[in-house]
Backbone as ProteinMPNN parsed JSONL, in Angstrom:
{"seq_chain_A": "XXXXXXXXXXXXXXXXXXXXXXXXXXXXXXXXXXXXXXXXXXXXXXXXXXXXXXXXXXXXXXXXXXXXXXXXXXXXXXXXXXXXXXXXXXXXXXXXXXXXXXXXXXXXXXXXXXXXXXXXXXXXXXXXXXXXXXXXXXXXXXXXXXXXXXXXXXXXXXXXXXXXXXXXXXXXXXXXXXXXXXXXXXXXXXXXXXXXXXXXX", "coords_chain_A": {"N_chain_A": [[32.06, 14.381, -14.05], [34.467, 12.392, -12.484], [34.686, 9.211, -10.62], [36.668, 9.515, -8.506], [36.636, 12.341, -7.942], [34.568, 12.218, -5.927], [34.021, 11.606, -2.405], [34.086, 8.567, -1.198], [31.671, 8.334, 0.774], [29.661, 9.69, -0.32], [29.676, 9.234, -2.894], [28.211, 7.027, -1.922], [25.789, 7.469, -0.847], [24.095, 9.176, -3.152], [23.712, 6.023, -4.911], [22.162, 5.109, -2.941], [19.892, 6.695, -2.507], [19.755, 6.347, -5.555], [18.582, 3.982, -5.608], [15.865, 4.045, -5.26], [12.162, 4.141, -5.827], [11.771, 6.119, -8.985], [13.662, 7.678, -8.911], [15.683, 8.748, -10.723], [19.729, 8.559, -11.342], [20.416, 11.605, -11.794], [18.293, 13.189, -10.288], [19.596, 11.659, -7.7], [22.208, 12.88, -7.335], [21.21, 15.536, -7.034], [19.802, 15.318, -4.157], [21.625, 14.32, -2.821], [24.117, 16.086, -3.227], [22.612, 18.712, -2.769], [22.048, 17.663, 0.01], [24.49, 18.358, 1.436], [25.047, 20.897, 1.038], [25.705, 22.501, 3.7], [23.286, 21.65, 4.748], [22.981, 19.975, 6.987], [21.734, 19.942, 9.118], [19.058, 19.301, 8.359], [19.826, 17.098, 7.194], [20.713, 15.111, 9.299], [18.357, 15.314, 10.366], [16.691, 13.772, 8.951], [18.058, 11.362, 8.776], [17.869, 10.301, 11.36], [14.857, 10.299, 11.13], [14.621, 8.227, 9.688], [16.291, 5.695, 10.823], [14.493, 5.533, 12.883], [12.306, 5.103, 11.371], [12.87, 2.319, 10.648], [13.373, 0.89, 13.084], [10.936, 1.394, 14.409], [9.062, 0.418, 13.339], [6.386, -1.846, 11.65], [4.688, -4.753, 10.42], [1.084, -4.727, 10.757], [-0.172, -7.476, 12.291], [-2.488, -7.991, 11.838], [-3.933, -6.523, 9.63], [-1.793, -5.812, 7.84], [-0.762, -3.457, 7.572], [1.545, -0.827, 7.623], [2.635, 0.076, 10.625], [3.317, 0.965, 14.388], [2.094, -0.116, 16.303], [0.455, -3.487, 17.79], [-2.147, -4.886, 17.427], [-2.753, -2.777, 14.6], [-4.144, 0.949, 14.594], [-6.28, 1.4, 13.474], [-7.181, -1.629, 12.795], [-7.587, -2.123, 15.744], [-10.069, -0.665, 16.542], [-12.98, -0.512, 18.176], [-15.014, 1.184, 16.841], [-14.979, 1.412, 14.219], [-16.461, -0.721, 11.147], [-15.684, -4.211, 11.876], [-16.443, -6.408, 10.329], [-16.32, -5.872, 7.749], [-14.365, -5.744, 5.222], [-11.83, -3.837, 3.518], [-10.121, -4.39, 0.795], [-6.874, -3.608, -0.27], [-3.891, -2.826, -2.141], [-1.842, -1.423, -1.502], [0.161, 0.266, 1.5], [-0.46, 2.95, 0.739], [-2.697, 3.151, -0.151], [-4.33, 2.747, 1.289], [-4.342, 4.875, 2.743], [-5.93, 6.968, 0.83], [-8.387, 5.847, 0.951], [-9.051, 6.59, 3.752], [-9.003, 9.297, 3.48], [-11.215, 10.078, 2.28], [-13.427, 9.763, 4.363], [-15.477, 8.257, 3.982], [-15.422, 5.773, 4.652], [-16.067, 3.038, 6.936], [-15.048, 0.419, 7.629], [-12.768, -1.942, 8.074], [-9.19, -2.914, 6.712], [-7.488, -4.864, 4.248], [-4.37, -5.542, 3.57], [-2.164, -6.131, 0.292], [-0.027, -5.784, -0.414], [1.128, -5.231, -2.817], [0.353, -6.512, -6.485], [-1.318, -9.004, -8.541], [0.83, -10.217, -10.855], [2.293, -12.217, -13.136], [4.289, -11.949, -15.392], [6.13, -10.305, -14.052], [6.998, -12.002, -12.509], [5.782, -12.079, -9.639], [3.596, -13.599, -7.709], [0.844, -15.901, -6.142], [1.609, -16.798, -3.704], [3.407, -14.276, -2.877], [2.173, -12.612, -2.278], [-0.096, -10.742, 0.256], [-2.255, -13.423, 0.61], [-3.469, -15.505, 1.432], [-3.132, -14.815, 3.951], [-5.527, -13.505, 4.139], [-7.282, -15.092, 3.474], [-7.645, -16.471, 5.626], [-8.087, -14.833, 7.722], [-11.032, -14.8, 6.626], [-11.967, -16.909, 6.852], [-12.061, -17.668, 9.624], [-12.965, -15.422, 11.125], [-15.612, -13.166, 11.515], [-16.988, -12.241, 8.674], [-18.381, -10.148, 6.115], [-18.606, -8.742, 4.168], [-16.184, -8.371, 1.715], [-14.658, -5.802, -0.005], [-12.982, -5.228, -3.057], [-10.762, -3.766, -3.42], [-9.048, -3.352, -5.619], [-6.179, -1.526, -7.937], [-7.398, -0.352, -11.095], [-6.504, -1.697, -12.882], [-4.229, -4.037, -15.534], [-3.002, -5.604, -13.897], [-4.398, -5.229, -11.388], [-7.075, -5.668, -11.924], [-6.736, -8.47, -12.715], [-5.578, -9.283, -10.694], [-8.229, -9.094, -9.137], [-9.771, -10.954, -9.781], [-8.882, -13.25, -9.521], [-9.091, -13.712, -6.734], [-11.473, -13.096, -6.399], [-12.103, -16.037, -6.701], [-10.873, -17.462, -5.129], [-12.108, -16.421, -2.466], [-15.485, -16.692, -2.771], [-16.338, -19.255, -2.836], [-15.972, -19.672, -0.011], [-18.296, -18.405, 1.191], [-18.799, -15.4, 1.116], [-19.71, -12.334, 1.083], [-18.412, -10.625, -2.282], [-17.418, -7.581, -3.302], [-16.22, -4.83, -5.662], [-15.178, -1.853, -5.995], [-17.079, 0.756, -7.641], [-16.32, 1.83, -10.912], [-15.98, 4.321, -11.292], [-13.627, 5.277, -11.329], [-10.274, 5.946, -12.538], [-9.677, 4.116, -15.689], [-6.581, 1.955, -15.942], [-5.776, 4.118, -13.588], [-3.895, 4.541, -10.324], [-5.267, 4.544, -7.144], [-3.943, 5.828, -5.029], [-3.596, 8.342, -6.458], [-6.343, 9.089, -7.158], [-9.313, 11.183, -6.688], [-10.766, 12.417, -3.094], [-13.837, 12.406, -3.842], [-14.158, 11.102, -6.036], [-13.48, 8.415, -5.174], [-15.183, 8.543, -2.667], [-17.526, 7.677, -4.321], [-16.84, 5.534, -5.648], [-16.717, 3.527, -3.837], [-19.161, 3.726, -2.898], [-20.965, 2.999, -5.201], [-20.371, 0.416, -5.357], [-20.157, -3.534, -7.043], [-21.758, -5.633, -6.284], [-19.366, -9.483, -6.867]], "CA_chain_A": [[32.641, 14.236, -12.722], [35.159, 11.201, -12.037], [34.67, 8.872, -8.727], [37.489, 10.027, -7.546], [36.878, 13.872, -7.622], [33.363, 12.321, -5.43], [33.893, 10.947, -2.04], [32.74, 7.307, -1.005], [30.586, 8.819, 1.147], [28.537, 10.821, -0.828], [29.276, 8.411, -3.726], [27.466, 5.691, -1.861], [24.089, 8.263, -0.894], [23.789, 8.953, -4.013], [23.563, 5.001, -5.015], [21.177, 4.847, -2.021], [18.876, 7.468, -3.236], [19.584, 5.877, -6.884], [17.553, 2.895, -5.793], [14.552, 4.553, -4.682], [11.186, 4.195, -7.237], [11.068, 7.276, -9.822], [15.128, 8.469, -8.641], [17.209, 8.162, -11.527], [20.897, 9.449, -11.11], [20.763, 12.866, -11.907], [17.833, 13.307, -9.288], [19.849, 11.181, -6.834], [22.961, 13.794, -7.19], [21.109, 16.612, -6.81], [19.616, 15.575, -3.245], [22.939, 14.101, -2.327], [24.582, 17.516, -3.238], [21.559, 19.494, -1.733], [21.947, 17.938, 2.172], [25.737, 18.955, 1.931], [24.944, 22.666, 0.911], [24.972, 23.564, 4.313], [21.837, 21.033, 5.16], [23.353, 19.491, 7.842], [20.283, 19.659, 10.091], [18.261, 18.425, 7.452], [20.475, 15.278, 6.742], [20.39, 14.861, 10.978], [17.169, 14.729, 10.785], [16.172, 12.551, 7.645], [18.514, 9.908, 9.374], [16.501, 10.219, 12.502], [13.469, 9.443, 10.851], [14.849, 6.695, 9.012], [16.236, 4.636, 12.305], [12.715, 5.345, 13.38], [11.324, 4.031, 10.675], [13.949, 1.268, 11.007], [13.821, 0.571, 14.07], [9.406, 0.969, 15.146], [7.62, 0.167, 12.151], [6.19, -3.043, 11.437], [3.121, -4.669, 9.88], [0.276, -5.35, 11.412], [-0.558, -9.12, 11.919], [-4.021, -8.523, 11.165], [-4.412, -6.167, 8.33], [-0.83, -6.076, 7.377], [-0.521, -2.184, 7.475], [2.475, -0.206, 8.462], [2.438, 0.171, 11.908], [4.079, 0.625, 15.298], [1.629, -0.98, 17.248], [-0.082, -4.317, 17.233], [-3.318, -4.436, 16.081], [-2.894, -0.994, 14.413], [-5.289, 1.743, 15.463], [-7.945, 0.93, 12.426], [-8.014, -2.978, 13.361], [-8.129, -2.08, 17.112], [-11.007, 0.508, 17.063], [-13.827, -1.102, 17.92], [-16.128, 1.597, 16.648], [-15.376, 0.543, 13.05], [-16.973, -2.416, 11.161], [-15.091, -5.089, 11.528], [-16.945, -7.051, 9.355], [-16.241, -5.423, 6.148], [-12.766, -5.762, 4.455], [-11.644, -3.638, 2.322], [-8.6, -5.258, 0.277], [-6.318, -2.795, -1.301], [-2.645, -3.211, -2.912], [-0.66, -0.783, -0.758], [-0.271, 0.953, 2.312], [-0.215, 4.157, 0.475], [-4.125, 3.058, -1.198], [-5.073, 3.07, 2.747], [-4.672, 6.913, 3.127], [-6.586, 7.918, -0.037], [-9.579, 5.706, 1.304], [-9.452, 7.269, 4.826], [-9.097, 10.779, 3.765], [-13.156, 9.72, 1.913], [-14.374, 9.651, 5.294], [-16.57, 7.311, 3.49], [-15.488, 4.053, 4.351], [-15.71, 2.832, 8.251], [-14.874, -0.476, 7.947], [-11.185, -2.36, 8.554], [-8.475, -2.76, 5.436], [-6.519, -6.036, 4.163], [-2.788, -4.857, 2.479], [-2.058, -7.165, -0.12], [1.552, -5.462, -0.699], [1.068, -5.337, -4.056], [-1.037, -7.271, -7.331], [-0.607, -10.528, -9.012], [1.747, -10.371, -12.048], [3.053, -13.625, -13.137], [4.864, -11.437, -16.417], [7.159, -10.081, -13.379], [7.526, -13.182, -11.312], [4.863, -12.118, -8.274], [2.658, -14.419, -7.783], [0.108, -15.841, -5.081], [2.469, -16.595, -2.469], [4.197, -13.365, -2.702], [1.065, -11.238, -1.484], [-0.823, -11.288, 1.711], [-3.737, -13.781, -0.035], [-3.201, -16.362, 2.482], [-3.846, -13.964, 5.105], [-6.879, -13.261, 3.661], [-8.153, -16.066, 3.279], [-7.773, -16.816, 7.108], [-9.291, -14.157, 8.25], [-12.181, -14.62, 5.907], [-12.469, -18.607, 7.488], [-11.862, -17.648, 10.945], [-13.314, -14.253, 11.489], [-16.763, -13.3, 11.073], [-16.803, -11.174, 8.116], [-19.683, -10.495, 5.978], [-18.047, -8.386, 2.994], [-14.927, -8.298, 1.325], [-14.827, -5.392, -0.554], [-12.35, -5.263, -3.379], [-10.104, -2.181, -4.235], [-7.62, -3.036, -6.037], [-6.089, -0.526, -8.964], [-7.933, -0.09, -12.434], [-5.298, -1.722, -14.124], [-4.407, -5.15, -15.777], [-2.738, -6.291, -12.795], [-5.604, -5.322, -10.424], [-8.261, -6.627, -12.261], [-6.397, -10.245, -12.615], [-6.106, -9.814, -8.584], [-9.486, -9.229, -8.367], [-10.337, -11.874, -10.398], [-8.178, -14.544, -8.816], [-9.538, -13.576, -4.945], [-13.07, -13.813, -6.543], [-12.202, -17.358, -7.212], [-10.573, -18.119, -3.93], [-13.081, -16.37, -1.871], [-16.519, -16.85, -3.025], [-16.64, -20.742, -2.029], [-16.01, -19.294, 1.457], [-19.448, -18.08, 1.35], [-18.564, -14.24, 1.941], [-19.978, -11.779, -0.234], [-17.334, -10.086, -2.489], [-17.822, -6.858, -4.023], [-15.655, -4.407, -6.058], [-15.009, -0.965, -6.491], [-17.546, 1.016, -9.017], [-16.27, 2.404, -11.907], [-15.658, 6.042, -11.388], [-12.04, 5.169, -11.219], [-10.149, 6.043, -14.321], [-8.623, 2.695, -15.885], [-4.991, 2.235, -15.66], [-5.285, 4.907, -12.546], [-3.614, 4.189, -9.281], [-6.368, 5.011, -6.248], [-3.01, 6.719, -4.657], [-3.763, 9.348, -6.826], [-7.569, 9.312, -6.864], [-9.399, 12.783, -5.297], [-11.8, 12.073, -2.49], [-14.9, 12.459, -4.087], [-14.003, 9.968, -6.977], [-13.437, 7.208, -3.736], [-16.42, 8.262, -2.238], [-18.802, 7.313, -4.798], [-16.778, 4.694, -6.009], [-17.328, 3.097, -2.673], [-21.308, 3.775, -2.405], [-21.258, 2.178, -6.582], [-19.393, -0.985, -5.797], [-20.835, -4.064, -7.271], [-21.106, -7.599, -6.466], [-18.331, -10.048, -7.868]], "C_chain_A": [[33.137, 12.798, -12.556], [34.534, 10.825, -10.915], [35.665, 8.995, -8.29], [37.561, 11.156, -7.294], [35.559, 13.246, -6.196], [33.885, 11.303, -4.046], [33.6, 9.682, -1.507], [31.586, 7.449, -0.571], [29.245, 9.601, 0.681], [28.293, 9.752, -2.105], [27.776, 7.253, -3.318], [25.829, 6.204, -1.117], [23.498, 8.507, -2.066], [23.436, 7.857, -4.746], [22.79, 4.317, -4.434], [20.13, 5.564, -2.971], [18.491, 6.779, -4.473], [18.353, 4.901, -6.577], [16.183, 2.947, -5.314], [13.515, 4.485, -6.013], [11.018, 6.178, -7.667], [11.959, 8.39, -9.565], [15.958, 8.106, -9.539], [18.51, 8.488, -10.862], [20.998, 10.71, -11.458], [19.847, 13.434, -10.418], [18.582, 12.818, -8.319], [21.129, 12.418, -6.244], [22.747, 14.534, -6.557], [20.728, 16.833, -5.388], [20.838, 15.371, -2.485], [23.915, 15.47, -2.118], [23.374, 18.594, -2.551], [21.824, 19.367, 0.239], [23.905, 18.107, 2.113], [25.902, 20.023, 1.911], [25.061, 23.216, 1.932], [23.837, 23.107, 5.308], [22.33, 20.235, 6.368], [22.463, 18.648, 9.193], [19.414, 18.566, 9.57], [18.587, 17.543, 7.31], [20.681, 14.598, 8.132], [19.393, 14.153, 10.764], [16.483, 13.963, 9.848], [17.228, 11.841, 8.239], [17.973, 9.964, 10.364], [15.629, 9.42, 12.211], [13.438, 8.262, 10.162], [15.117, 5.935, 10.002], [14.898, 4.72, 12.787], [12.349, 4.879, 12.415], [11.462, 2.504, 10.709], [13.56, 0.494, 11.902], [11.878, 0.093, 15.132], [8.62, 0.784, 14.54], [7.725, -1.177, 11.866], [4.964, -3.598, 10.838], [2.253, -5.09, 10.81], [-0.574, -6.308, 11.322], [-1.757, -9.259, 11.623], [-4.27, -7.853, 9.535], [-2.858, -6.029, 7.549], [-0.388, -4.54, 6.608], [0.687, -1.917, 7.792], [1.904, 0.041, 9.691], [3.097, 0.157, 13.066], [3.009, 0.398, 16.411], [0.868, -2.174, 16.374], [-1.316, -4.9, 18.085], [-2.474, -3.004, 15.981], [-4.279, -0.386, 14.91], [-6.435, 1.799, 14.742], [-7.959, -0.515, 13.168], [-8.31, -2.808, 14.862], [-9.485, -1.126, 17.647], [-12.547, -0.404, 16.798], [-15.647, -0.539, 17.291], [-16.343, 1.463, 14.842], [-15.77, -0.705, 12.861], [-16.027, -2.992, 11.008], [-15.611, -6.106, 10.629], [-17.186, -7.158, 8.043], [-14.939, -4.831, 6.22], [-12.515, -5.196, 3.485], [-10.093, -3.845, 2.102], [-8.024, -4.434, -0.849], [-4.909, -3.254, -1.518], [-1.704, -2.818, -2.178], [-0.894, -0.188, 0.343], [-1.025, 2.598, 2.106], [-1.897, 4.368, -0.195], [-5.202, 3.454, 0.29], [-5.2, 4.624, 3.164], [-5.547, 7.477, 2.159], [-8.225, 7.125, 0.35], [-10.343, 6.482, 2.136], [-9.325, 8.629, 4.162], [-10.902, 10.804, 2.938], [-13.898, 10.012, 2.977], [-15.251, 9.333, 4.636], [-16.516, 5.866, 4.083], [-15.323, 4.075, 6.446], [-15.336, 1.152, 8.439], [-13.084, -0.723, 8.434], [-10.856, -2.434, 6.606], [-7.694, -4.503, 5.632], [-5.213, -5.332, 3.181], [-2.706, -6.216, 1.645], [-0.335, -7.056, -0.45], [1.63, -5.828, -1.955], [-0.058, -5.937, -4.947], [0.054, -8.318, -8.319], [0.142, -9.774, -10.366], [2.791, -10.984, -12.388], [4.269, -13.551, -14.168], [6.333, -10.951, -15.071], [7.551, -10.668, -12.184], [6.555, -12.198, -9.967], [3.792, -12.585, -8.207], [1.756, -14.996, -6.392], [0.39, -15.628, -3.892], [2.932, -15.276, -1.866], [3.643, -12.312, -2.646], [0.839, -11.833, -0.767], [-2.088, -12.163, 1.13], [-3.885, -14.624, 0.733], [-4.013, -16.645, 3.719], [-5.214, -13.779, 4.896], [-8.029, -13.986, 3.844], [-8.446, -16.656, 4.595], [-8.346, -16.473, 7.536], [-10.954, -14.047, 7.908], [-12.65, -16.303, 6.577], [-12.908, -18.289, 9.011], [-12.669, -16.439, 11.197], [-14.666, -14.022, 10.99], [-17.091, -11.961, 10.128], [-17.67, -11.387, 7.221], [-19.691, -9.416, 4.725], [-16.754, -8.323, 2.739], [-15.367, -6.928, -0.025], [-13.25, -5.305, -1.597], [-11.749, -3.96, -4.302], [-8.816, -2.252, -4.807], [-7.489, -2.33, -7.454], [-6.985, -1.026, -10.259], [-7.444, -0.253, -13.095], [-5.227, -3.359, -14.3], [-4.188, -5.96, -14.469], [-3.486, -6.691, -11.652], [-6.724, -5.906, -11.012], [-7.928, -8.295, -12.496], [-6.431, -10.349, -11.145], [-7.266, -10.095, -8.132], [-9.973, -10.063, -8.561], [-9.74, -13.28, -9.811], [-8.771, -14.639, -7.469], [-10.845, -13.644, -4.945], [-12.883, -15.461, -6.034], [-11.782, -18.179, -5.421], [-11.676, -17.56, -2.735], [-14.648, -16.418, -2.004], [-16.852, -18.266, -2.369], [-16.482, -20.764, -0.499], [-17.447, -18.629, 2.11], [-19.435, -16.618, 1.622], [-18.814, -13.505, 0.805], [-18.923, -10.79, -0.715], [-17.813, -9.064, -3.607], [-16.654, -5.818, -5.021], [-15.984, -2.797, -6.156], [-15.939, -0.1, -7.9], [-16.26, 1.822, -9.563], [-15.933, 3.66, -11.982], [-13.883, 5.982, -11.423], [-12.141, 5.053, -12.515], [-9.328, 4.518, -14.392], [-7.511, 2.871, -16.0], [-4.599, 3.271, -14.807], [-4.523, 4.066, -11.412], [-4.876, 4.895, -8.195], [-5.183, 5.839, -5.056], [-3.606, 8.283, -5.313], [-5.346, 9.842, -7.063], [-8.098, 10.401, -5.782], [-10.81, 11.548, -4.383], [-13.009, 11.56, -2.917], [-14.979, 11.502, -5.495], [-14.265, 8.748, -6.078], [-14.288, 6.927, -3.484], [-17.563, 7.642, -3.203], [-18.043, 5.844, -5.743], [-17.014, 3.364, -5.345], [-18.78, 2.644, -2.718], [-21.41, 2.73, -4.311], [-20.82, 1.114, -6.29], [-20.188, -2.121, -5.748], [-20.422, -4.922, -6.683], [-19.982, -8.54, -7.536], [-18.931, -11.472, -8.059]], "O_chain_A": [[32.259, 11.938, -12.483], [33.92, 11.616, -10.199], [35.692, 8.368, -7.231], [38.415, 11.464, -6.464], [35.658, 14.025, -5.249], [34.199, 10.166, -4.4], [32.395, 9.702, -1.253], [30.572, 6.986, -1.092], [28.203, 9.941, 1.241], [27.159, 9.389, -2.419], [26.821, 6.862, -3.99], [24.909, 5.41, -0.916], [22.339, 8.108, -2.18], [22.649, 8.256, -5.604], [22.468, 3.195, -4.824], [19.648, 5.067, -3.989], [17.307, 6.531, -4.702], [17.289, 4.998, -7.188], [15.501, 1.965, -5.022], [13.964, 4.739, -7.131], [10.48, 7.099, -7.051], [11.671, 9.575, -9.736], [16.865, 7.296, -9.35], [18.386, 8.727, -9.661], [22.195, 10.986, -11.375], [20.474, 14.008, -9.528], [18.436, 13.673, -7.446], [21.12, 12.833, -5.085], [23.435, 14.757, -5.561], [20.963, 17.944, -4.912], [21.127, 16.142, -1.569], [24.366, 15.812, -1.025], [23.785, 19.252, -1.595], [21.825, 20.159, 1.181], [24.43, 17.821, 3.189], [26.795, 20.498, 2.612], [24.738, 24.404, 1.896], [23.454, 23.729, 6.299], [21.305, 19.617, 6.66], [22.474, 17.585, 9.815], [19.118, 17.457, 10.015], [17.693, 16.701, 7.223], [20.835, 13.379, 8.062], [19.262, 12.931, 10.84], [15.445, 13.468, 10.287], [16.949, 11.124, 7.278], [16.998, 9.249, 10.131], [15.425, 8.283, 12.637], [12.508, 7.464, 10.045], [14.136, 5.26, 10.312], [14.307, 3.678, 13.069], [11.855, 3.782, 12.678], [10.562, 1.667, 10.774], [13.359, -0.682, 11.599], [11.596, -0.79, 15.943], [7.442, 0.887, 14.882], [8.811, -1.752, 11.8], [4.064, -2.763, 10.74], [2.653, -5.837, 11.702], [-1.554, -6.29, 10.578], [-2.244, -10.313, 11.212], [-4.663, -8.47, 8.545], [-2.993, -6.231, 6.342], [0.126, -4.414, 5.496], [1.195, -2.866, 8.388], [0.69, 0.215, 9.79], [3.767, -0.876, 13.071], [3.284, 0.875, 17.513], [0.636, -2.208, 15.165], [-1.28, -5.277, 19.256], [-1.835, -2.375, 16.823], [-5.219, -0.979, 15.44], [-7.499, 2.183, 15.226], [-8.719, -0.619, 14.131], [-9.326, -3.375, 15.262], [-9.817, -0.932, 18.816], [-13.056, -0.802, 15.75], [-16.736, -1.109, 17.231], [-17.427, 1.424, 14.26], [-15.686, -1.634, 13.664], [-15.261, -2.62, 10.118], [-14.67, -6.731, 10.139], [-17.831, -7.952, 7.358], [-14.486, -3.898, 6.884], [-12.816, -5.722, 2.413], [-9.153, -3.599, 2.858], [-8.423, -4.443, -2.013], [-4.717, -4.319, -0.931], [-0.716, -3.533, -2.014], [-2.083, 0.067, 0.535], [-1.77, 3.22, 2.863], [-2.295, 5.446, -0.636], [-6.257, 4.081, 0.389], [-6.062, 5.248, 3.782], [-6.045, 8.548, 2.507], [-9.227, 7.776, 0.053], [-11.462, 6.962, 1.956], [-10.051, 9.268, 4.924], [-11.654, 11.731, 3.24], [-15.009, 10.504, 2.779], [-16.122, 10.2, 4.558], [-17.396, 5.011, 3.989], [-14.667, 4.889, 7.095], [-15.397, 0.735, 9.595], [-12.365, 0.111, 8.984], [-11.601, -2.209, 5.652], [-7.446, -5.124, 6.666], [-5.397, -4.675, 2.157], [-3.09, -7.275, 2.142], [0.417, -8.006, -0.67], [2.268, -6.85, -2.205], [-1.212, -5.982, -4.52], [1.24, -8.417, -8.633], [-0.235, -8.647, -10.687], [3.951, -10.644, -12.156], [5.129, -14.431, -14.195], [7.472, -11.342, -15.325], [8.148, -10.216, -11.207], [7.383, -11.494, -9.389], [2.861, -11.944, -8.694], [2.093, -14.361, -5.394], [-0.083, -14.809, -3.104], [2.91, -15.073, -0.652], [4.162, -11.214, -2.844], [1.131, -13.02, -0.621], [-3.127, -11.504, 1.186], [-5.102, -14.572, 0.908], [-4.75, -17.476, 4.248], [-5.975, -14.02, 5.833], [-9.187, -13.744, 4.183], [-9.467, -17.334, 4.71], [-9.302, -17.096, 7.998], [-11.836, -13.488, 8.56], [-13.841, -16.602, 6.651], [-13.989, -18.649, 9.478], [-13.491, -16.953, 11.955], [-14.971, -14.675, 9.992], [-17.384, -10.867, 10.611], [-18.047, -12.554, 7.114], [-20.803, -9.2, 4.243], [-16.061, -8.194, 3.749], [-16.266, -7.131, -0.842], [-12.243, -5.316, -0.889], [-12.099, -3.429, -5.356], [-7.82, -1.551, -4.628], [-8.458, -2.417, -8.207], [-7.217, -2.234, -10.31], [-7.413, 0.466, -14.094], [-5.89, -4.071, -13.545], [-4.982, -6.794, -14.034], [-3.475, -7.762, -11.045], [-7.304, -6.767, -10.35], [-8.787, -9.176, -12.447], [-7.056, -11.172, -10.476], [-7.581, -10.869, -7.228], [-10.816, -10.393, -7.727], [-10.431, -14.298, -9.776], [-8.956, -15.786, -7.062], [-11.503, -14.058, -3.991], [-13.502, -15.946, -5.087], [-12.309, -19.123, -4.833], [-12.102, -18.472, -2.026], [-15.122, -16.036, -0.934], [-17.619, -18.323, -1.409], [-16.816, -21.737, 0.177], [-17.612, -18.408, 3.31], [-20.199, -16.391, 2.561], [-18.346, -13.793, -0.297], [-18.428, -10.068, 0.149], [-18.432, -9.428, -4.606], [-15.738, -6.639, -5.067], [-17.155, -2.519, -6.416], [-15.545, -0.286, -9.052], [-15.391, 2.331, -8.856], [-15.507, 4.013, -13.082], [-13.179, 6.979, -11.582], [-12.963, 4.616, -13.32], [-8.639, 3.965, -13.534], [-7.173, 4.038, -16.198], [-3.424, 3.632, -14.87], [-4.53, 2.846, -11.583], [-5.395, 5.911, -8.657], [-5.747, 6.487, -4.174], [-3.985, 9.195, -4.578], [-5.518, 11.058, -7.149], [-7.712, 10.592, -4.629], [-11.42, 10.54, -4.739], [-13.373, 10.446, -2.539], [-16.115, 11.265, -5.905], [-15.29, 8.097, -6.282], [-14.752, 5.796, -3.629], [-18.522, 7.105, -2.649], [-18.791, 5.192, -6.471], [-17.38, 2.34, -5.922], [-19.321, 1.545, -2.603], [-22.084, 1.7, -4.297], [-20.819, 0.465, -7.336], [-20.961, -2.203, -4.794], [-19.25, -5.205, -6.436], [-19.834, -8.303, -8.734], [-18.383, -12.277, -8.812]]}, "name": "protein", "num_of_chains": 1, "seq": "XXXXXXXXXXXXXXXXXXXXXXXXXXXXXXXXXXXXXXXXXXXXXXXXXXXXXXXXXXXXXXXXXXXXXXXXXXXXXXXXXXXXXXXXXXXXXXXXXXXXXXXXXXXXXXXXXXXXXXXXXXXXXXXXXXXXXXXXXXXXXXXXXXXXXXXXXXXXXXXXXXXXXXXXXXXXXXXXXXXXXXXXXXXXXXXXXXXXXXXXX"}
C-alpha cells in the first residue's frame, strides 16, 4: 500500500498508535483500519476518553500516582497507614498490590527504575520525593517493591543507600516473585505473601 492510496488522516493514527509500547506497524494498521470499519462510535468515544485523560489526570503531589484529585483517594484516606510506604516503579504496579487486599498502607511511584545503560538516572525518578517525605513525614517503613529484575534490584539498592541514614527502616519484597518478572503481571496470592515475607534491607 503506497501513502498516497492512505489518507493523511489515517496515515498519521496509524503513526500515533505506532508509538505506543508493544504496537509495531502492522498492529497499528489494523486498529487504524478497524475504527473506520464502521466504528465510528467507538473512535467518538476513545477520543473522549483521551481529552479526559488529557485534560483531568494528573499526579499526585504526594505519592505521585495518576490522579484527578489532590491528595489521591489512597494518600487522603485516613483509615490507611500512613506510615508505611510502599515504593513501586509504576502506576500500573499500584493496582496489582491493591487487588492483594493485603497491603493497607500508602504507595510512592517512582515512574520507573534506575538504568544508567539507558540514560535514566537519579534525577529522572521520583527519589527526591522520597526522600522528603521520608525527612519530613513521620514514616516508620519504607517498604520496597520494585521489579525482580536488574534494574529493580540496582533501585533498590541505591534507595537502601540513600535512605537508611535517615533512620527509617527499609524493607523489601520476599522472594516469591519470579526474577526478571514484572509485579504488573504477578497473581494476587504471589503479592500477598510476598508482602507478609519481606525482609529487612
Amino acid at each position: 500500500m503506497t501513502t498516497a492510496a492512505v489518507p493523511p488522516s489515517v496515515t498519521q493514527l496509524i503513526e500515533t498508535f505506532a508509538e505506543l509500547p508493544g504496537i509495531g506497524p502492522k498492529t497499528a494498521s489494523r486498529l487504524a483500519f478497524f475504527l473506520l470499519r464502521g466504528k465510528s462510535e467507538l473512535a467518538l468515544r476513545l477520543a473522549e476518553a483521551l481529552q479526559g485523560l488529557v485534560n483531568n489526570t494528573h499526579f499526585c503531589s504526594t505519592c505521585y500516582n495518576v490522579t484527578e484529585a489532590d491528595p489521591c483517594p489512597i494518600c487522603a484516606d485516613q483509615l490507611r497507614d500512613q506510615q508505611l510506604v510502599c515504593v513501586i516503579e509504576e502506576p500500573m504496579d499500584l493496582l496489582s498490590l491493591e487487588r492483594t487486599d493485603n497491603y493497607h498502607g500508602v504507595y510512592h511511584v517512582l515512574h520507573g527504575a534506575l538504568s544508567p545503560l539507558e540514560g535514566i538516572f537519579a534525577e529522572d525518578l521520583r527519589i527526591a520525593e522520597l526522600e522528603k517525605r521520608v525527612r519530613e513525614g513521620a514514616i516508620r517503613e519504607i517498604i520496597l517493591a520494585t521489579n525482580p529484575t536488574s534494574e529493580g534490584d540496582y533501585t533498590a539498592a541505591y534507595l537502601v543507600q540513600r535512605l537508611k541514614p535517615l533512620g527509617v527502616r527499609v524493607t523489601r519484597l520476599g522472594r516469591g516473585l519470579p526474577v526478571g518478572g514484572d509485579l504488573e503481571y504477578a497473581d494476587a496470592v504471589t503479592l500477598s505473601r510476598a508482602l507478609e515475607s519481606r525482609q529487612d534491607l
